[in-house]
N, C-alpha and C positions, 0 to 999 in steps of 0.2 A: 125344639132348642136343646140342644147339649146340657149334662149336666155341669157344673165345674168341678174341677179338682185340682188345689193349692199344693205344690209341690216346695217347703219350704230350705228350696236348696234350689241346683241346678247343676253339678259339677259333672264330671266324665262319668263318677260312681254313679250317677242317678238318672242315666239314661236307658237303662232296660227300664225301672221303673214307667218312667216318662213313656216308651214305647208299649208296654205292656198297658198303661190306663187309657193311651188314647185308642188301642187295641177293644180296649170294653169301653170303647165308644163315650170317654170325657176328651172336655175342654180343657187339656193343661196346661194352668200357668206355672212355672217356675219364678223362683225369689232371690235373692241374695242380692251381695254389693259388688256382685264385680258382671258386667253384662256381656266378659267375653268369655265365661263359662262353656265349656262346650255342650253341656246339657241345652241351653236356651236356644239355641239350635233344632234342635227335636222337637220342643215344646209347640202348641199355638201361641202361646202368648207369654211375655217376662215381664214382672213387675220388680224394679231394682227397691228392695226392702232388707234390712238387717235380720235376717232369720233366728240370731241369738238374741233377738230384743222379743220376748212373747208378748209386751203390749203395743209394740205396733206391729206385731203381725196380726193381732188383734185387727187391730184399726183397717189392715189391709183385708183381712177376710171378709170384714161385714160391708167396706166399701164396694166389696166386689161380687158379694151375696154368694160365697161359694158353696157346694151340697155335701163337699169332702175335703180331709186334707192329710196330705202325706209326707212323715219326716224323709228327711235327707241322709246321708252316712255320717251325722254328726248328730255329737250326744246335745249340743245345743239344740239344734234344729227340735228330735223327740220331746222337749221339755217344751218347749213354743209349743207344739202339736200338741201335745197334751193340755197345756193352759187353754188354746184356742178352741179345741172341741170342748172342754171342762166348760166353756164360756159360752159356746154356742151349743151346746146337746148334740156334737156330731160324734156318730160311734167310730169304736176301731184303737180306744186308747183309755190308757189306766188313770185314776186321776194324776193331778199333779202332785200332790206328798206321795204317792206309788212310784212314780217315776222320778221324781226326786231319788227314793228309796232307794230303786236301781242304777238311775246313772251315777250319782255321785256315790263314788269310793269311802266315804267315811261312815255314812249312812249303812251300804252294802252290807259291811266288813260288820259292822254294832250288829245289823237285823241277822245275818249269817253266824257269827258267834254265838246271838242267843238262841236260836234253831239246828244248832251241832252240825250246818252245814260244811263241807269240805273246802275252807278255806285258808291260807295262811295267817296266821298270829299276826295282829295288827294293834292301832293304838292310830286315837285320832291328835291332832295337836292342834291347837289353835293359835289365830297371830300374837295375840299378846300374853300367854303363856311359855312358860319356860316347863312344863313337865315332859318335855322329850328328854330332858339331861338327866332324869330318872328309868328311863326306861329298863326293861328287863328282858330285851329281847336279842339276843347271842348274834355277833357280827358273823357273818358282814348281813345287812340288812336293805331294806328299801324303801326310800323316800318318795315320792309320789304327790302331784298335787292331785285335788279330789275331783275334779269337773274337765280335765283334758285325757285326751285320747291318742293314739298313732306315735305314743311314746314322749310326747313335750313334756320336760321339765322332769323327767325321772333319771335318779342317782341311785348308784350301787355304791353303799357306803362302810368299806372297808374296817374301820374305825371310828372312835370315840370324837378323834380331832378333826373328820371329816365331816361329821354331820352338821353342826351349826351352817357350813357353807351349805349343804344340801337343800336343808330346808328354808334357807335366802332363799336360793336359784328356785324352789317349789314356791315359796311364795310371791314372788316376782313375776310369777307366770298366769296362777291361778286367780280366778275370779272371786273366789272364795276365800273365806275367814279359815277355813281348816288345809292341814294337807295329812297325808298318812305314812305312817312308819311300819313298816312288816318285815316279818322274815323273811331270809330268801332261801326259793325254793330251788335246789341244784338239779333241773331234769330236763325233758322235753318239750319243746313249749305246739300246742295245738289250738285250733278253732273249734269248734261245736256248733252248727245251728240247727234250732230247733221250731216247730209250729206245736203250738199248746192249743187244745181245743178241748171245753170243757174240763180246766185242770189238769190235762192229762198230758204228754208226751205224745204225737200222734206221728211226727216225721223227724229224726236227726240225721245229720250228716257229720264226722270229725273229720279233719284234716291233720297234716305235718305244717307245719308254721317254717318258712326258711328266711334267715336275714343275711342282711352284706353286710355293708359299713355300720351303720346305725342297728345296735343292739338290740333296741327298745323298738324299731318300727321294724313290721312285718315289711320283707318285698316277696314274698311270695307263700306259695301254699299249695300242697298237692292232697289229693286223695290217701286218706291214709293207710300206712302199716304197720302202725302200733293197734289198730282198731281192736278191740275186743268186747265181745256182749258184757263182763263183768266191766268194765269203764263204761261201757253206754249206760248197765243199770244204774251204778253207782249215781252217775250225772242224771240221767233222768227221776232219781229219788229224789236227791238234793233240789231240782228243778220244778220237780209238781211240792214240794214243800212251799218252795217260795209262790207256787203259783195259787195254791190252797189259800194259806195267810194273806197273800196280797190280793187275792181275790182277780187275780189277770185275767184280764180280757184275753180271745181269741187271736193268734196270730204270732208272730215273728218271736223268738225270745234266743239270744246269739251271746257264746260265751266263750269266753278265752282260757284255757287251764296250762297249768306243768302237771306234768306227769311224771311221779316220780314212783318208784318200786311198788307200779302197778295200782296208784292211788291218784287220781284228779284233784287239784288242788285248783279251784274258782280262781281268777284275780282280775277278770274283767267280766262287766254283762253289761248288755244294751238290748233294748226294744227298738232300733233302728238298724237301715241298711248296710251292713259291714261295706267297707271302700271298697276302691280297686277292684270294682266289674268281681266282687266274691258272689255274686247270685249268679253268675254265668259260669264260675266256676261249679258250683253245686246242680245246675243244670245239665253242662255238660259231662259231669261224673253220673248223674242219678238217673238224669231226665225229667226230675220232678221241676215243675217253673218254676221257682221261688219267685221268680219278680210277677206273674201274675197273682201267685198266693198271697203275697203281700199288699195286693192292690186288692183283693176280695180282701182280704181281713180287714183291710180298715173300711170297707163299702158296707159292709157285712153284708158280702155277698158266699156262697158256698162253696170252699176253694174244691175244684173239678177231682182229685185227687192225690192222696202223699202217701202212693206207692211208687216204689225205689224201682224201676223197670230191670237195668242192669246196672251194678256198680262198674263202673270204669274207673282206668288211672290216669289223672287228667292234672298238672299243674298250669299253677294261672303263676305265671312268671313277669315280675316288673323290671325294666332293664336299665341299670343303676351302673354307674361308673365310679371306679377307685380313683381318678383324678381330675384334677379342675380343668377348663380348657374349653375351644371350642369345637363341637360336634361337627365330624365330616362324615360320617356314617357307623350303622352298625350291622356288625359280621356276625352270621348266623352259624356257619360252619355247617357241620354233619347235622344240624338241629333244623334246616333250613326245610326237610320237608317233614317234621313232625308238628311246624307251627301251623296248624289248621284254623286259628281266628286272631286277630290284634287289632289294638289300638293304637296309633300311633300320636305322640305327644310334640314331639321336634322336629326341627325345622335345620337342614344344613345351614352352619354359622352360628348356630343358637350359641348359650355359653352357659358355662356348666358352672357355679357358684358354690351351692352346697351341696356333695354329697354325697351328705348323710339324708337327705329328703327328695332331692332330684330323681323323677323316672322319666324319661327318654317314650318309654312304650311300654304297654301291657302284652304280653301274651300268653297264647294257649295250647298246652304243648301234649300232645297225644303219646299214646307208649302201646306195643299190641298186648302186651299180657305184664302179669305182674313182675317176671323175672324181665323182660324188659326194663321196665320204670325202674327196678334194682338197679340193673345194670348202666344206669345213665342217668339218675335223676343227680350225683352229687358233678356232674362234667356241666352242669349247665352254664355256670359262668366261665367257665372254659371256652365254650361254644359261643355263648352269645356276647358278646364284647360291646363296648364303645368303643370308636377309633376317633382321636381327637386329633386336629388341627397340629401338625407340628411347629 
């Protein structure tokens, strides 16, 4: 009989996962509240459960006697997975005040200030508090709720008479009593992930971070060329700090920075799946699997290994439209034979509502050398278009 493995997600993001564990030979169920997830598809099996609730995912694991379980691309999801294994003795996760630690932004920002880690100047605020009308930190600044990801509920806040609105709209969103105020950093915005194994730093990959509409959400990400060993050390120091102190378990640890005049500046981390098929991008740039190493790490099984064969340049492009409307098709142009993998999300007639969050398809765009990728990586949305219904 199959062992189980609790997948407590199931969305597009979570399907190399999903193919990579039934790959080592589990039974995956997948979870959440919506059953038409394209992950649940992949799986053997879907249990419709609220994955941001950890006590009945509780209730769903021990009903179902699983022997593992693995978060999804949401910082909810990691926090469940951490209660649930905390609850059953299943390895592969840090406890839950660890992860706590990590996901939420208030926590982060306090533990990282007091270990002189590389991050920006922050200040926690709580809901019924008024010490943000004291603050000391030089506009324009950034508001932020403490427990949401993919950019919801974050303000760039110019001034003094902006902020009160800000921190409504952060509070209105968050599930939490706090949200956070920081400096803003004016630079480069990139990804980091890394596999930590005995405290140490043992695989990193950075990327270029590119956005459309929406500021605050990534739609894409290429292989980077700002890369340098002195930003790798830099993050990797900062990185086995936290992993010392917090005492981190083996496996996945992914972090979002600006980069400014040659300095990484932390302002996001997570112990779960970065979205949008980002393990397939790290794959098809490195060769290293991330989504199998991820499914050893929480099995605690021995991931095979996190050598970098060749770096390639390789953008994972989401394909996002500047108008509302409905989808007749999309124009690839001269891009049309360097897309070598996609997902696709729509459907001719679909209708396009917001966006700033709407992607259409994933895809994954090949270049033969570096001066290639120069030469074409800022024509993308040029190339790749929606064409909407006139």
């Amino acid at each position: 009989m199959k062992k189980k493995l609790l997948i407590a997600g199931g969305s597009h993001a979570d399907i190399p996962i999903i193919v990579a564990a039934k790959e080592l030979g589990y039974w995956v169920i997948t979870s959440g509240n919506n059953p038409n997830d394209l992950g649940h598809k992949y799986s053997d099996e879907y249990q419709e459960e609220d994955y941001s609730k950890p006590k009945k995912m509780l209730e769903l694991a021990k009903r179902l006697k699983i022997n593992a379980i693995c978060a999804s691309s949401n910082d909810f999801s990691a926090i469940s997975c951490a209660y649930v294994a905390e609850q059953l003795g299943l390895p592969g996760y840090d406890s839950v005040e660890t992860s706590l630690m990590i996901h939420h932004k208030d926590k982060f920002r306090k533990f990282a200030q007091q270990y002189n880690l590389s991050v920006p100047k922050a200040i926690s605020v709580s809901e019924n508090s008024e010490n943000w009308q004291n603050h000391e930190l030089a506009y324009p600044i950034m508001v932020k709720p403490v427990d949401l990801s993919g950019g919801k509920g974050i303000s760039k806040v110019t001034n003094r008479d902006e902020l009160g609105s800000a921190i409504s709209k952060a509070f209105t969103l968050t599930n939490s009593m706090h949200v956070v105020i920081e400096e803003y950093i004016d630079g480069s915005n990139h990804g980091y992930s890394t596999f930590i194994k005995d405290g140490k730093v043992v695989f990193h990959f950075m990327d270029d971070e590119h956005y459309f509409s929406n500021p605050y959400l990534v739609s894409g990400a290429s292989t980077s060329l700002l890369y340098t060993k002195d930003i790798a050390s830099k993050l990797n120091k900062d990185l086995e700090v936290l992993a010392s102190e917090l005492m981190l378990v083996d496996g996945l640890l992914h972090v979002q920075f600006i980069l400014k005049d040659n300095l990484p500046y932390i302002i996001e981390i997570c112990r779960r799946t970065p979205g949008d098929l980002y393990v397939k991008l790290v794959e098809f740039a490195t060769g290293f699997n991330m989504s199998k190493a991820i499914v050893q790490s929480i099995i605690k099984e021995n991931v095979d290994s996190f050598e970098i064969k060749k770096l390639k340049f390789v953008t994972r492009h989401c394909v996002m439209s500047k108008n509302k409307g409905h989808i007749k098709e999309i124009k690839y142009n001269d891009f049309s034979p360097r897309i070598f993998d996609k997902m696709t999300f729509f459907k001719t007639g679909d209708m396009i509502d917001d966006i700033s969050t709407y992607k259409a398809e994933i895809d994954f765009i090949r270049y033969n050398d570096k001066e290639d990728y120069i030469n074409n990586i800022d024509t993308i949305n040029i190339n790749i278009t929606i064409e909407l219904t006139s």
